[in-house]
TILUM-920889 format. One line per field, with one value per residue (C-alpha): x, y, z; residue number from 1; residue in one letter. Coordinates in steps of 0.05 Angstrom, whole numbers, padded with zeros to 5 digits, always signed. Each point is the difference from the previous one (the first is absolute). Layout:
<atoms>
X	X | ...
Y	Y | ...
Z	Z | ...
tidren	NUM | ...
gutor	a | ...
</atoms>
This chain:
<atoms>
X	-01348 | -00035 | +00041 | +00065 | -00022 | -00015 | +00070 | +00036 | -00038 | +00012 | +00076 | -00003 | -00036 | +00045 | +00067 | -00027 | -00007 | +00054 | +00021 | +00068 | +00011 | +00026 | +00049 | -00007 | -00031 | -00009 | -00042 | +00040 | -00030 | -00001 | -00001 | -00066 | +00014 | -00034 | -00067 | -00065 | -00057 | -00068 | +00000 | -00068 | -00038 | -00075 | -00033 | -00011 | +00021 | +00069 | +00063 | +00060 | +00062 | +00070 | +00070 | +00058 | +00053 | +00067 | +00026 | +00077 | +00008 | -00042 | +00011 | -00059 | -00075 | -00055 | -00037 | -00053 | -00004 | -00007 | -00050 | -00009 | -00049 | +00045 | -00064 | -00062 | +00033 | +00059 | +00020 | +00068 | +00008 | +00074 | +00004 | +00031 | +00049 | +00009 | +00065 | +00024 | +00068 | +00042 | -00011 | +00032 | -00032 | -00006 | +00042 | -00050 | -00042 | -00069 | -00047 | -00082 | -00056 | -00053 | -00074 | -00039 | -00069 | -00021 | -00073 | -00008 | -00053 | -00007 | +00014 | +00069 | +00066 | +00045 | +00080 | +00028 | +00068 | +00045 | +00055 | +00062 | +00057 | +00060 | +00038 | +00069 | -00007 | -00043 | -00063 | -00060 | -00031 | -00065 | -00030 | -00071 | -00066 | -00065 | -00062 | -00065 | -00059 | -00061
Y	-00421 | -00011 | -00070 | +00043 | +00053 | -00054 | -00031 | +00058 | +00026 | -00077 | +00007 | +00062 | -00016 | -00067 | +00039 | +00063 | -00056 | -00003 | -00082 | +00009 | -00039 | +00036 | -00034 | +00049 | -00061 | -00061 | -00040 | -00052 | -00043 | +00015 | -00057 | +00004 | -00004 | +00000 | -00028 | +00000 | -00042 | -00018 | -00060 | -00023 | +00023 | +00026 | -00035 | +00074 | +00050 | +00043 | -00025 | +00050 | -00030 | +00045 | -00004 | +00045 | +00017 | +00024 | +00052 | +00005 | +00076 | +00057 | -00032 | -00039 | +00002 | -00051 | -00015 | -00049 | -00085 | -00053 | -00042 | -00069 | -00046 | -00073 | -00041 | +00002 | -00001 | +00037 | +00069 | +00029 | +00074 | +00025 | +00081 | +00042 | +00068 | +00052 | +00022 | +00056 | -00003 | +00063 | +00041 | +00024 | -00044 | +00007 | -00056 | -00002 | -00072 | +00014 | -00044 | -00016 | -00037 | -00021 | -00030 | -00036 | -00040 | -00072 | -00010 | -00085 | -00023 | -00067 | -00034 | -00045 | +00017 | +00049 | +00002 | +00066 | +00009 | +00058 | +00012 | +00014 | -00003 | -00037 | -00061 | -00009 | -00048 | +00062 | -00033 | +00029 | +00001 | +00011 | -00004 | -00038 | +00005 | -00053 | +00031 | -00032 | +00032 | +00002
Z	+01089 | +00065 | +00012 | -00014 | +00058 | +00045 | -00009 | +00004 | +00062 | +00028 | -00005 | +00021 | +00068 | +00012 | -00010 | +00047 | +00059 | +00037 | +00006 | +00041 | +00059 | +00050 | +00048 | +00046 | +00059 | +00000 | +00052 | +00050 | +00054 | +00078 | +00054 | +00036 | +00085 | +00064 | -00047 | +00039 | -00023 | +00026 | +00044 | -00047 | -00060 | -00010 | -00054 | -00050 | +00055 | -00016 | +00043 | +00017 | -00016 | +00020 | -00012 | +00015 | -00051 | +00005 | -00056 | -00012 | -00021 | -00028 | -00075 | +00029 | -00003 | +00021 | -00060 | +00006 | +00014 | -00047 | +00025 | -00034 | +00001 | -00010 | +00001 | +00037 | +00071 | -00005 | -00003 | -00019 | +00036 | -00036 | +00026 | -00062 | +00016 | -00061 | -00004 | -00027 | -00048 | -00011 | +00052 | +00073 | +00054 | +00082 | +00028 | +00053 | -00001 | +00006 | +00044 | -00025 | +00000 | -00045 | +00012 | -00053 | +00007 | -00027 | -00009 | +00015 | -00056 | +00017 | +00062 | +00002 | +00027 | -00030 | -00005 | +00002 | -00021 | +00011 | -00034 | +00043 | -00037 | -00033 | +00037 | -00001 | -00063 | -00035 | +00004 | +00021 | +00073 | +00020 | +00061 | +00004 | +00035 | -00006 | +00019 | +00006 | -00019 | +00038
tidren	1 | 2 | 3 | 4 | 5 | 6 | 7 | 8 | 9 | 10 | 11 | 12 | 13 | 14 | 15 | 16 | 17 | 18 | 19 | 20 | 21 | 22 | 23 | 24 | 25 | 26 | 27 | 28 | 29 | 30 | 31 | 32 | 33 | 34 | 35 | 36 | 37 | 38 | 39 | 40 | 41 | 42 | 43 | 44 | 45 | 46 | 47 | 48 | 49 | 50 | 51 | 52 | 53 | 54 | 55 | 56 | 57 | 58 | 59 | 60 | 61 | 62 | 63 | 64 | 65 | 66 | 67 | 68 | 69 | 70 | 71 | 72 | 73 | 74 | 75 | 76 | 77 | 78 | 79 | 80 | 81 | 82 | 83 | 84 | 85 | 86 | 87 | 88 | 89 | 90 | 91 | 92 | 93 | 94 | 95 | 96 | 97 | 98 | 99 | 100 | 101 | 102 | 103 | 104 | 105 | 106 | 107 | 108 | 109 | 110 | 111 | 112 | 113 | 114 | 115 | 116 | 117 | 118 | 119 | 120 | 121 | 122 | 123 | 124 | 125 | 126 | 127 | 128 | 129 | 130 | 131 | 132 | 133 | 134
gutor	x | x | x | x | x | x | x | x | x | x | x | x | x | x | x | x | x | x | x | x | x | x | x | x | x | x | x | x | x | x | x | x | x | x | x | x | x | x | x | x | x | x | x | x | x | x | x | x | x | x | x | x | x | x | x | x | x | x | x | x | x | x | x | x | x | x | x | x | x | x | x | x | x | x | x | x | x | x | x | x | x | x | x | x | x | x | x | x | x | x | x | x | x | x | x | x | x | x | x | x | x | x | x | x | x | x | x | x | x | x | x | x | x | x | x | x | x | x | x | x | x | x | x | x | x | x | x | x | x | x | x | x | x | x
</atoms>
């Protein structure tokens, strides 16, 4: 009897949760400009990286960055814009900036790189930075 209950109560529970995916945004990258790095690292001391970001209507949002670690040296920075399906946007492009820190571990030179886009051949560009740590 009990293993009934807790089957029914199971199913009950999994088909109250709501699983639709709504497709009401959907996340799109944004070409990082005007980047400014340190000129040198601080072996476990927080460095300010910034970039500037250009947004192409109110459908847009700046989300977050996706920041990869390709290998021990190099770091990947892609910036990530939410944007909003189904609804009236401004037409107006909206202009912003975003700041993160990197916290050097171990003493080597780093490669930053930004991502700023697609080329005419639709591959991606990114524009890099080596650091040295000190």
């Amino acid at each position: 009897m009990i293993r009934i209950f807790t089957i029914l109560l199971t199913v009950t529970l999994v088909s109250a949760c709501n699983l639709d995916v709504s497709d009401d945004f959907y996340f799109e990258k944004v070409a990082a400009y005007n980047i400014q790095t340190p000129s040198n690292l601080h072996l476990d001391e927080n460095c300010e990286f910034t970039f500037e970001y250009h947004l192409p209507n109110g459908c847009y949002s700046f989300s977050d960055i996706e920041f990869l670690a390709v290998n021990d040296s190099v770091r990947v920075i892609t910036p990530f814009a939410k944007v909003q399906n189904n609804v009236n946007c401004t037409q107006a492009i909206i202009d912003g900036s975003y700041t993160f820190r990197f916290r050097p571990s171990t003493p080597k030179t780093y490669i930053f790189k930004f991502w700023t886009g697609i080329n005419s051949q639709g591959q991606n560009q990114y524009e890099e930075y080596e650091i040295e740590t000190e």
